[in-house]
N, C-alpha and C positions, 0 to 999 in steps of 0.2 A: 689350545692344542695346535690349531691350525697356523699360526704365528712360533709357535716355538718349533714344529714340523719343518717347516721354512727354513731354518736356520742350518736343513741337514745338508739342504741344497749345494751350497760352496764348498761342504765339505767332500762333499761325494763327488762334486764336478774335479776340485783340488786334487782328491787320490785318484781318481782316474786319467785326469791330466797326466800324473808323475807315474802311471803305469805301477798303482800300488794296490796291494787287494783290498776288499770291502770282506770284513771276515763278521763273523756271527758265532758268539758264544752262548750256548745254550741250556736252562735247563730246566728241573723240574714244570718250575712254573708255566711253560709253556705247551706243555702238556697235560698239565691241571685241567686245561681248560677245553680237554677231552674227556674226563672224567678220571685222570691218574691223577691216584692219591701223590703230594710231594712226601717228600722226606722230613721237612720243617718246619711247614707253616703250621700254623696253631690246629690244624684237623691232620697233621702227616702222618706218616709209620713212623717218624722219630718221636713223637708225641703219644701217639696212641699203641706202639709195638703190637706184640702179640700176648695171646692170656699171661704165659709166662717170663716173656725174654723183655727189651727192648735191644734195637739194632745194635746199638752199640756192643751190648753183650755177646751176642750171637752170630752178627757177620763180619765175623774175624776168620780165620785161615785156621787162626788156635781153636777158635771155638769148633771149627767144624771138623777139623782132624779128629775130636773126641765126642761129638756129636752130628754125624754128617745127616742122621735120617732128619733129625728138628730143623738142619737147616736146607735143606730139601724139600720138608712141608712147609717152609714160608718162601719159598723163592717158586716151589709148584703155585701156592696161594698169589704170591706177587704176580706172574705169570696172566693166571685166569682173571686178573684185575685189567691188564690192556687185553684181554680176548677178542671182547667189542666194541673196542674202545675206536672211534676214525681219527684220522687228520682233521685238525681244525684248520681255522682260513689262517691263522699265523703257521702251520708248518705248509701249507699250500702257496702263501707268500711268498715263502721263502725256495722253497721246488720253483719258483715263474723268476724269484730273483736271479737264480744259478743257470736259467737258459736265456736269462737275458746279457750275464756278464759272462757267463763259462769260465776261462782259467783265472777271469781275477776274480772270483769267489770264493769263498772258504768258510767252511761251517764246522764247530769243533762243538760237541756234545755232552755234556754229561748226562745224558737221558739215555736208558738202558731198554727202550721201550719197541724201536725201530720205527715208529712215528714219522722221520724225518724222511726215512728210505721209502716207507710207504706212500709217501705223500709226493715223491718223485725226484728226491735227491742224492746225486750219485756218489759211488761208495771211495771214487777217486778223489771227491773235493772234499768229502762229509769224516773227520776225525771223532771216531766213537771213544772217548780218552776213558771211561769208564767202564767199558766193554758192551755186551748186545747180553741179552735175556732169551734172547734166539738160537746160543749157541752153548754147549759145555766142551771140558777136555779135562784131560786126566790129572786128578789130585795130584800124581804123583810124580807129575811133568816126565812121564815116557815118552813120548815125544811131541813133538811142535804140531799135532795132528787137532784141528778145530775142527768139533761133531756138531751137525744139528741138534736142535732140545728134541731129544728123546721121545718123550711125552707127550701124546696128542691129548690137550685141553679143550676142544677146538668145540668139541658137543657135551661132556662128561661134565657136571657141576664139580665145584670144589669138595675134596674129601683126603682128607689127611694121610688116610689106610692106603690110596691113590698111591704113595711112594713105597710101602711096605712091599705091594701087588708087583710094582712097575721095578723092584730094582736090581735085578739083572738087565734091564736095558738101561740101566745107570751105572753101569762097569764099563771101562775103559776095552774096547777092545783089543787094547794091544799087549797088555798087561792083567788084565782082570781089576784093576783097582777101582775103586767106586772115582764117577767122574765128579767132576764140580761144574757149578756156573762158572760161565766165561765173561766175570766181570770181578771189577777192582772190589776186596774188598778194605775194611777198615785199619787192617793190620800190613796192608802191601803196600808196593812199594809202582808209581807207572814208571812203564820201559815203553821202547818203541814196537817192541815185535805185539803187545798184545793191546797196548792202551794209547799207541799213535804219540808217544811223550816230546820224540823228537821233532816228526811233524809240526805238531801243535807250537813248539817253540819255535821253529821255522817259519812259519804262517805270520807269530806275533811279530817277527823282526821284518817283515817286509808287507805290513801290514799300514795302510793310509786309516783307513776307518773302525773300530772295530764296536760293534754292537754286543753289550751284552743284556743276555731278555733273558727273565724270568729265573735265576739263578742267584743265589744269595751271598757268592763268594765264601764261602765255609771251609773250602778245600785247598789244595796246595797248589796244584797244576792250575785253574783256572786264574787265583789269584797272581801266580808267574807271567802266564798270558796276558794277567793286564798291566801287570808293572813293566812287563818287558813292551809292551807297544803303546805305556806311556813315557819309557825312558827312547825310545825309535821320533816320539814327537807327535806319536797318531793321533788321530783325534778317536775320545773315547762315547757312544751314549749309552746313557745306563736304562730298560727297557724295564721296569717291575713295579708291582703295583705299589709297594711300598720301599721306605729306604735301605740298604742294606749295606753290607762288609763295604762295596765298592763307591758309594755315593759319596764321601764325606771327599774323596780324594778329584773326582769325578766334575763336582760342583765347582772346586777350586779352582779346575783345569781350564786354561783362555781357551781350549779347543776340545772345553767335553759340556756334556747335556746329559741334562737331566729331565725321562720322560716319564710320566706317572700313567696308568693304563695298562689294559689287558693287551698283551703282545698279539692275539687275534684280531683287535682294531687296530693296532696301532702298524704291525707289520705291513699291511696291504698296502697303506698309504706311504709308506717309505719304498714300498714296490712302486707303484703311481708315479710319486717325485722323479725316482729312478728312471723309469721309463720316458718319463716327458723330458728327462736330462737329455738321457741317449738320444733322442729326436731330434730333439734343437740344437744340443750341440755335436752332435755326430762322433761320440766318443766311442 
């Protein structure tokens, strides 16, 4: 580990030299390791759903237009899953990375969890491309107005009837229509104003280094992010316990790495490296 760690050295020295950002793609997994269930791995919601649905069925836009309270008790349910969930040392890593480099940092997320914000990083670098679980707005896009979650889960255990009770503070104020979460889901499509789309492709093109931790490459926008900042020439590492969508291309690459490990260890030490860079060579 500590020999292949080394190797991140030149590159990080490299994009900071050319004044290019060190960006960080993000996701489930590294928040797993806070106690959020992912999506895919062999224990996720995509794996184990609910009694009745799995994701795919039910968090669609269609599904919820004709089913909004079902999917209101699993996004309440989702919700009460990061209640007590903290920052582990890999999203804490990453809050010391961002006030060590500030504008040449970039953090782009698929974790819906606010883990990252909590843990101390700012909402100006940190791209939430799948939205926040923190926030809803109106089903019926009356206006561009983003509500806090409704719902105080914060002491109440999980209870389904919880949405039934609660749902006039789930209408839209401006219009009365039932609100929704304010995140991507399987039938949509990302834009800039609510999922940072253009950001995010911005970031990849002017991007030296780009980490991806604990994400499986499944999706469309992330895997853009790395094709586009392995056609820029960046150098790419791939951060996840096992191999995924991104590694086979990753391995190839004279300017990518492949790390095997939990992004909780392995983050800190690529803060460390970073830091004794900045030192010695005063970048």
């Amino acid at each position: 580990m500590k020999q292949t760690l080394e190797k991140i050295k030149p590159l990080l020295a490299k994009t900071l030299s050319q004044n290019k950002l060190v960006t960080f793609l993000t996701g489930a997994g590294v928040s797993a390791e806070s106690g959020v269930p992912t999506y895919r791995g062999s224990d996720g919601i995509w794996v184990e759903g609910t009694r009745n649905y799995k994701p795919q069925d039910f968090a669609t836009l269609k599904f919820f237009k004709n089913n909004p309270a079902e999917v209101w008790k699993f996004m309440l349910y989702r919700k009460t899953t990061f209640r007590d969930v903290q920052p582990n040392a890999g999203h804490i890593a990453l809050a010391n990375i961002e006030q060590l480099l500030q504008d040449r940092f970039r953090l782009i997320t698929q974790n819906i969890d606010r883990l990252h914000h909590r843990a101390g990083n700012s909402s100006s670098r940190t791209y939430e491309i799948h939205g926040s679980l923190e926030t809803v707005r109106c089903s019926e896009e009356c206006s561009n107005e983003i509500y806090p979650f409704p719902i105080d889960v914060s002491e109440a255990p999980y209870d389904a009837s919880l949405v039934e009770k609660s749902w006039e503070v789930l209408k839209c104020l401006h219009c009365g229509s039932i609100t929704r979460p304010n995140v991507l889901m399987f039938d949509e499509y990302y834009d800039e104003r609510l999922y940072k789309m253009e950001s995010a492709i911005e970031t990849a093109l002017n991007t030296g280094i780009l980490f991806i931790v604990g994400t499986s490459g499944a999706t469309n926008l992330p895997n853009h992010i790395a094709s586009t900042a392995r056609f820029k020439e960046s150098s790419i590492v791939d951060i996840n316990l096992e191999d995924n969508d991104f590694t086979a291309e990753v391995a190839d690459d004279p300017n990518g790495l492949v790390l095997r490990g939990k992004s909780g260890e392995i983050l800190p030490k690529i803060e460390q490296i970073l830091r004794e860079l900045l030192e010695s060579e005063n970048l």
